[in-house]
N, C-alpha and C positions, 0 to 999 in steps of 0.2 A: 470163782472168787477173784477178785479183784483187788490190789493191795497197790496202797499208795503213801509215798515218803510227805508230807504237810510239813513239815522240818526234820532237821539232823545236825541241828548244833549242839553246843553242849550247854549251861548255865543261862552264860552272856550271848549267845549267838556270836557269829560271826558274818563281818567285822565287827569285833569290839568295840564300844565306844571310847572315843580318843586311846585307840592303840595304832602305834604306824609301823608295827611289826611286816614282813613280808605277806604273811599269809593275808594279814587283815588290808591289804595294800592292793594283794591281788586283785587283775583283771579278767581271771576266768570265773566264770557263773556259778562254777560248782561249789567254789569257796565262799560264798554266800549261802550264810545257813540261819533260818529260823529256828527257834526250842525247839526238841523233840515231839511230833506228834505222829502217830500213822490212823490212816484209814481204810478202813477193813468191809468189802460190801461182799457180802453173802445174797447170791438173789435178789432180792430188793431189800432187802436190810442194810443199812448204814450203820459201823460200829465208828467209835472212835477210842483212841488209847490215848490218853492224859490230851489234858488239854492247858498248855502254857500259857504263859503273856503275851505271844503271838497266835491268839487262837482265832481269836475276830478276822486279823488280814488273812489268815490260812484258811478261815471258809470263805472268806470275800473274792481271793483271788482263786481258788480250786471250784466254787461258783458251785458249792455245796448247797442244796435246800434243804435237807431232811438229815437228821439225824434219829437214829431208832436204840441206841444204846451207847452209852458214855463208863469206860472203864477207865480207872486209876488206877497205876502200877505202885507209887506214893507220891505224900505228899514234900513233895520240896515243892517251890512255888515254883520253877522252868517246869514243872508236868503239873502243875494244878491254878496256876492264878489266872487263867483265865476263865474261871467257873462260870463267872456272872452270863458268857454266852450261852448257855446252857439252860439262861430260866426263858430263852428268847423260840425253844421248840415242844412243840405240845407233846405228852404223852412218851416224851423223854425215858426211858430206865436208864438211872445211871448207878450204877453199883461199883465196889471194890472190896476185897477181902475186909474181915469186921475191923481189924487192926488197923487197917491203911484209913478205913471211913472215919474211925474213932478220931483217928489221929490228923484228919481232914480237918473234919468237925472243930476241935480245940483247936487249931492252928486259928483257923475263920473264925470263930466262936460263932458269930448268929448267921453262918451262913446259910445253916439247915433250913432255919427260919425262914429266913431272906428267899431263899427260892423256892421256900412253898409257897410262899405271899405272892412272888413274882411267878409261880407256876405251880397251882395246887393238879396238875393235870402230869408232871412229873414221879414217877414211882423212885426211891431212895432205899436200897437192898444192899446188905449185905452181901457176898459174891457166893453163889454157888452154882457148879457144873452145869452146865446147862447144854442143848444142844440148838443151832441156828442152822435151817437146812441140813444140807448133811453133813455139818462140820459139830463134834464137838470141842465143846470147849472149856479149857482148863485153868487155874493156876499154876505156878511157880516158882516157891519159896527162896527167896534169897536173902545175903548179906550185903546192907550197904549203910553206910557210915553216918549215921546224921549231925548235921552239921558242923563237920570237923572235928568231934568228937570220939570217943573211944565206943563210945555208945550205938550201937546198931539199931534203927530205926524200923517197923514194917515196910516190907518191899516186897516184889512178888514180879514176875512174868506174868504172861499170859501163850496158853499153847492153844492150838486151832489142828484138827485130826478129821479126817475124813478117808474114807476107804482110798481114795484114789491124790491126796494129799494133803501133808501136813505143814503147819511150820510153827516156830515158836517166838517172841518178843520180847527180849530181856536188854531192855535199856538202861540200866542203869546196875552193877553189882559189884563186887569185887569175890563175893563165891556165890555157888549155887549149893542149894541145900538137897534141894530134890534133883539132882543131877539126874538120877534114872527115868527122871520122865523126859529128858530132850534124846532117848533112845531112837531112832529109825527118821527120822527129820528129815524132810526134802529141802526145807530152808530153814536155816537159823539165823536171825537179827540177834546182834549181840553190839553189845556198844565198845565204841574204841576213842573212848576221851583222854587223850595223849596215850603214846607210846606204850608206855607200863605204869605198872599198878603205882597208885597216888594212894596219899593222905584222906583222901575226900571219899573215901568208898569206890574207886572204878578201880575194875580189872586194867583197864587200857587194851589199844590192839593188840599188843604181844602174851596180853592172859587171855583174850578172846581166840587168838590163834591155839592157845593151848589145850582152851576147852575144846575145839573144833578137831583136835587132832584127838581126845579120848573119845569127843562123842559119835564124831564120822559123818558128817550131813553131808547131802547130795550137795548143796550149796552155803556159804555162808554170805551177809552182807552185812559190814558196820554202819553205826549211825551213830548220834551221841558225838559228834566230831568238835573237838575244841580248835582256837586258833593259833595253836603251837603245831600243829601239821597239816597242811596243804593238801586236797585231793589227790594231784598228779604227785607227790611222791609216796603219798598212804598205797596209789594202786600200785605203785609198781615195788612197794614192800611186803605187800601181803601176797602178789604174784606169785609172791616164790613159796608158798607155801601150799596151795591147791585153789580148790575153785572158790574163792575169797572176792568182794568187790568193799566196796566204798560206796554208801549211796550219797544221795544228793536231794535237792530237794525237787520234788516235783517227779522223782523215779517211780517207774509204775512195774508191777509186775500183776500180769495177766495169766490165770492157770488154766486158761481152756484153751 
């Protein structure tokens, strides 16, 4: 397996546009972040997980050809508005839980449409268990806030298991429903949009450290990074906590 960071900002990326805060000022590369996307090759399978408004330059510049499955975690438009790339690869499955698609669907309204027109060779599913190689793979249900509301929106993870490793993706939450499924985790991606927990649905880093300390993973790494906290001082905050990182964009992680 192969796993790889396509962004790790949070909404607006960073730098912001017209913000002249420190972070957004910064001259180290790490603080340059596209929307949240990750990429996931199993064998020769190509997954992706949400695909934002930077999704075009994020395959452009990672010099991506093939995509074989397209998952949604929800829709907010930073993990879904760049769908339209999406009617550009043949034989496409893109699925997400039925809540999250539904809620896709009405957001876009004739998106459905629009990409079977633009790619009748695309399969459109519903999410369920499935197995790629020898990973299976999961859901998992979360809480997160929609649109500054009191209202809780579908959202969901996604976990990846194999006899010899696992890990799970939870970018965006402020609780986990099914918490017993991030049991025995070699890695946990967990998102750390500001500090602490906000208005907006996010745990922040200091709820994600929390979780990490009931759940126990071998490692954890954040993503989801807004421009109220800088790389080099997130790494040397979560430091103190256990084997915790900070990714970035274009972080790879390699399990053979």
């Amino acid at each position: 397996m192969k796993i790889k960071f396509l962004g790790t900002g949070g909404v607006s990326g960073v730098p912001e546009w017209n913000c002249d805060c420190e972070v957004c000022k910064s001259n180290d590369p790490k603080d340059k972040r596209l929307r949240p996307v990750l990429f996931v090759q199993i064998e020769e399978k190509n997954i992706i997980i949400d695909f934002g408004p930077d999704f075009r330059q994020q395959l452009l510049k990672n010099e991506i050809k093939k995509l074989d499955f397209a998952f949604l975690t929800h829709a907010h438009g930073d993990h879904m508005n760049g769908y339209m790339e999406l009617a550009r690869q043949k034989n496409l499955v893109f699925e997400a839980p039925r809540k999250v698609l539904d809620e896709f669907f009405r957001r876009i309204r004739s998106s459905k449409d629009w990409l079977l027109r633009r790619n009748p060779t695309m399969q459109m599913n519903y999410f369920k268990k499935k197995k790629i190689g020898q990973f299976e793979i999961d859901t998992v249900a979360l809480k997160h806030q929609k649109d500054y509301e009191e209202e809780y929106m579908p959202c969901y993870g996604y976990i990846f298991r194999s006899s010899e490793f696992s890990f799970a993706y939870l970018s965006d939450y402020n609780e986990i429903i099914e918490i017993e499924k991030l049991k025995n985790l070699d890695l946990f991606i967990s998102e750390g949009n500001g500090l602490d927990k906000s208005n907006t649905g996010h745990a922040g880093v200091n709820g994600s450290i929390e979780v990490y300390k009931k759940i126990k993973p071998k490692r954890m790494i954040l993503t989801h990074i807004n421009h109220k906290t800088g790389h080099a001082f997130l790494t040397e905050h979560v430091s103190k906590f256990g084997n915790i990182e900070i990714a970035y964009d274009g972080m790879e992680i390699n399990t053979e």
